[in-house]
Residue frames as a rotation matrix with the C-alpha (Angstrom) as fourth column:
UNK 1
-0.802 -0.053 0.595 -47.35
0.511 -0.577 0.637 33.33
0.310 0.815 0.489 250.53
UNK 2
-0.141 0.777 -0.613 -49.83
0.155 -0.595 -0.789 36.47
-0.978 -0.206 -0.036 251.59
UNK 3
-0.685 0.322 0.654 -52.28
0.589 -0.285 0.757 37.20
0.429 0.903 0.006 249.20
UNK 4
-0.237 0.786 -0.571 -54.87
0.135 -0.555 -0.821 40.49
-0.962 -0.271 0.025 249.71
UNK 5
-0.343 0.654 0.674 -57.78
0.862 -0.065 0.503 40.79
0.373 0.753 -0.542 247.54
UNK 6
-0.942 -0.146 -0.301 -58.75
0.225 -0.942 -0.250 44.24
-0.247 -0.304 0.920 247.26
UNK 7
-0.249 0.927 0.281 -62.95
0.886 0.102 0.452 45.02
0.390 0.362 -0.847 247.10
UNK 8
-0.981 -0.194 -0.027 -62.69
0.195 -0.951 -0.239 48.87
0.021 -0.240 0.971 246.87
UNK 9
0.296 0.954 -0.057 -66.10
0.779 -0.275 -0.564 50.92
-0.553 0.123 -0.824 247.22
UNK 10
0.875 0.305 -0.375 -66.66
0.078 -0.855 -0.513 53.51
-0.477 0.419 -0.772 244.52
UNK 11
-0.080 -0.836 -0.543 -63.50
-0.727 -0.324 0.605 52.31
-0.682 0.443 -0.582 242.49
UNK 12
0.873 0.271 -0.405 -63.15
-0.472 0.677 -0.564 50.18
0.122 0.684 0.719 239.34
UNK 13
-0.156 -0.835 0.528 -60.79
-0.250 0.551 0.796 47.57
-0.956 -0.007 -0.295 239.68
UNK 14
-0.708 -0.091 -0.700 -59.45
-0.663 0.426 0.615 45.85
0.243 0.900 -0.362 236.08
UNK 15
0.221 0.787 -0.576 -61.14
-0.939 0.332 0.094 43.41
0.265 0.520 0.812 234.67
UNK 16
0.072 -0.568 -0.820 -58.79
-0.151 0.806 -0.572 41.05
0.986 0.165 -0.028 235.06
UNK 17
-0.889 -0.260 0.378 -58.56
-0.355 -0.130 -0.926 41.71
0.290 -0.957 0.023 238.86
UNK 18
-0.273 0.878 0.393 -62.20
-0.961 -0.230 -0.154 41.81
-0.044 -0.420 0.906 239.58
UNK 19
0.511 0.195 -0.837 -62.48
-0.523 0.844 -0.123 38.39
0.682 0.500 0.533 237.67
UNK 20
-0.076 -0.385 -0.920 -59.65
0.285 0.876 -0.390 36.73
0.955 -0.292 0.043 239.80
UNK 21
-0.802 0.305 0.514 -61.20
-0.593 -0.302 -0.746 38.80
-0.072 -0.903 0.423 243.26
UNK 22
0.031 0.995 -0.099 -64.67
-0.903 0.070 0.424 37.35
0.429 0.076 0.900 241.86
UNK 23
0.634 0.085 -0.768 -63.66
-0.168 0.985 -0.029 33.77
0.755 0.147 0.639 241.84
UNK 24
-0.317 -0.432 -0.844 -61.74
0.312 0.793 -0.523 33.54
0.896 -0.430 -0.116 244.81
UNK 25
-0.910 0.096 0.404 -64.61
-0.409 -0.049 -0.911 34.37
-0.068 -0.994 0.084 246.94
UNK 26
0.363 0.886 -0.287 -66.52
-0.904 0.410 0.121 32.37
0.225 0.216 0.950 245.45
UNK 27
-0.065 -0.641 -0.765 -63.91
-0.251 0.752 -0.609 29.39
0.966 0.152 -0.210 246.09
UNK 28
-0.514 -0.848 -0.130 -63.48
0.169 0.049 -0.984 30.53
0.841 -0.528 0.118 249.25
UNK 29
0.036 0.928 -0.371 -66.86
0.761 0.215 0.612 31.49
0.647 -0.304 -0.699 250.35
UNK 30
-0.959 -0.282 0.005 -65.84
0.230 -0.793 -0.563 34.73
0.163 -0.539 0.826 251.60
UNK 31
0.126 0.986 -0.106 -69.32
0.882 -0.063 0.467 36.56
0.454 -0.153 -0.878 253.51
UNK 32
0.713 0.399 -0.577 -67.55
0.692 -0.532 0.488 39.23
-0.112 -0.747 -0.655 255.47
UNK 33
0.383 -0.923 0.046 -65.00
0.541 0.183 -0.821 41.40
0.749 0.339 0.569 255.51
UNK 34
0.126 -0.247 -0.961 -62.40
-0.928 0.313 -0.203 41.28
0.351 0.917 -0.190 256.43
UNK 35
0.956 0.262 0.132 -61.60
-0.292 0.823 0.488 37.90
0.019 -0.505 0.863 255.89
UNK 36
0.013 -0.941 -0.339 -58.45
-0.965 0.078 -0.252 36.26
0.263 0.330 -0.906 256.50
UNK 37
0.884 0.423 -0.199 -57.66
-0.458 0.869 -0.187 32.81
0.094 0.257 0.962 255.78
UNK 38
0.214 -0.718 0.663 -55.33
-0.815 0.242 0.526 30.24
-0.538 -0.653 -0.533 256.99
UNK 39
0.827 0.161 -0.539 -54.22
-0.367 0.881 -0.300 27.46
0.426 0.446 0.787 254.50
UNK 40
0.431 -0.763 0.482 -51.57
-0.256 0.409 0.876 24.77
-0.865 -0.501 -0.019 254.73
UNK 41
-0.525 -0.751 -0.401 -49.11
-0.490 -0.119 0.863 23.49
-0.696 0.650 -0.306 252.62
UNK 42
-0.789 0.287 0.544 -51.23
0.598 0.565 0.569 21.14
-0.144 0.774 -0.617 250.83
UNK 43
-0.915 0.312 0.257 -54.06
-0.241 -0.932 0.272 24.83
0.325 0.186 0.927 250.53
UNK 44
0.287 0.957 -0.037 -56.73
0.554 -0.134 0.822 23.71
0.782 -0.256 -0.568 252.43
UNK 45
-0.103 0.009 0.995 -57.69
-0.643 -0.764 -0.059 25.92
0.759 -0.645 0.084 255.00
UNK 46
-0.542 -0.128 -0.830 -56.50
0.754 0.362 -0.548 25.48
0.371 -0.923 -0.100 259.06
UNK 47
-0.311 0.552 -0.774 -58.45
0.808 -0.275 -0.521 28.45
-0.500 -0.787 -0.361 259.95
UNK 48
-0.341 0.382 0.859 -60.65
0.638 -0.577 0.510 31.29
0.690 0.722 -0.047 259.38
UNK 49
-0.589 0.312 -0.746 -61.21
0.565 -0.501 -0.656 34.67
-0.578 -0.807 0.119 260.75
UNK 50
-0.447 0.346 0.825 -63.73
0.824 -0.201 0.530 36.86
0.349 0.916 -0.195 259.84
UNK 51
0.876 0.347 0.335 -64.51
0.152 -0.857 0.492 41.05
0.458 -0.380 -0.804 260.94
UNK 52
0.032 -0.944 0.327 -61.99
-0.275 -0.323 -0.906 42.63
0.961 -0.061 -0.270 262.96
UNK 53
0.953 -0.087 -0.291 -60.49
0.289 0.556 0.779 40.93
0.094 -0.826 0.555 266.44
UNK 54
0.585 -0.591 0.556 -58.25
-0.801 -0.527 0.283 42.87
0.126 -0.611 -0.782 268.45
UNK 55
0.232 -0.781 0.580 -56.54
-0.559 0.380 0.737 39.37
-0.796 -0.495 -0.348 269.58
UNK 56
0.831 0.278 -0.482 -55.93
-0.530 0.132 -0.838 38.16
-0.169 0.952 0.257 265.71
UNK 57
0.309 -0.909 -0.281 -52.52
-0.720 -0.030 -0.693 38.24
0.621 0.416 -0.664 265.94
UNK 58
-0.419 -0.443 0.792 -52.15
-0.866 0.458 -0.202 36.01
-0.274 -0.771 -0.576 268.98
UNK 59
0.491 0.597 0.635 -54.68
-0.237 0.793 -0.562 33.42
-0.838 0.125 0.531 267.78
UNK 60
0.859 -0.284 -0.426 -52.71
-0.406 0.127 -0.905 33.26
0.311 0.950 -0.006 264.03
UNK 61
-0.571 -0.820 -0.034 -48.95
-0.727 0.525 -0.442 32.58
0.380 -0.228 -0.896 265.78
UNK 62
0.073 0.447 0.892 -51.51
-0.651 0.699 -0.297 29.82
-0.756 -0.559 0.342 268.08
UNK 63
0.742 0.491 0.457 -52.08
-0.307 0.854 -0.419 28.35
-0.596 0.171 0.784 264.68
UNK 64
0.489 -0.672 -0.556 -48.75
-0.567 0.239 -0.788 28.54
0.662 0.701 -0.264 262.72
UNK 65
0.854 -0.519 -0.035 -45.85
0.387 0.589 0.710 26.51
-0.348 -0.620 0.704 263.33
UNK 66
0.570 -0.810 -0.139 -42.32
-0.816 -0.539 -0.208 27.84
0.094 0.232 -0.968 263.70
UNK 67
0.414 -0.516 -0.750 -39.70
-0.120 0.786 -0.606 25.54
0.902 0.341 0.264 262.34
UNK 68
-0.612 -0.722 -0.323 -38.62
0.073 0.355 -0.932 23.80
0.788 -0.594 -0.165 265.69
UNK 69
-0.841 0.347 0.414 -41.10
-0.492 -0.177 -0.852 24.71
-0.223 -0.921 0.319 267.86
UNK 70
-0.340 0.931 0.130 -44.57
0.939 0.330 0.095 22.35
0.046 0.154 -0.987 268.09
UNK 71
-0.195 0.881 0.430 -48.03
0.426 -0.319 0.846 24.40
0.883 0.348 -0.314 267.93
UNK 72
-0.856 0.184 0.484 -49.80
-0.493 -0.009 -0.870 24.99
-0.156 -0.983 0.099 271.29
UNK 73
-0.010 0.992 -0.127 -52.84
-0.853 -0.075 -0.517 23.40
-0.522 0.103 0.847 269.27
């Protein structure tokens, strides 16, 4: 499941948004953006990037697993 939390400048988000943006970076300890977390099935987190990184996308398939295939990690 992808979730994006949205932390516009110079826009009001609802209430209701801001509240559940507030509290899951506070859960989550977010510091930068952006950030992009990596949970597993039981939601703890397998990894964490954080700012932009040209080689994101290769390091994220590194950490998923595709049904049949092992990791590389």
């Amino acid at each position: 499941v992808l979730v994006e939390l949205d932390y516009p400048r110079g826009k009001n988000l609802p209430k209701k948004t801001k509240e559940q943006n507030d509290s899951l970076k506070s859960k989550y300890g977010i510091s930068g953006y952006p950030t992009i977390i990596l949970l597993d099935s039981d939601g703890k987190e397998a990894a964490r990037w954080i700012g932009y990184k040209a080689t994101l996308l290769d390091e994220l398939k590194d950490k998923v697993k595709t049904p049949g295939k092992e990791s590389a990690k």
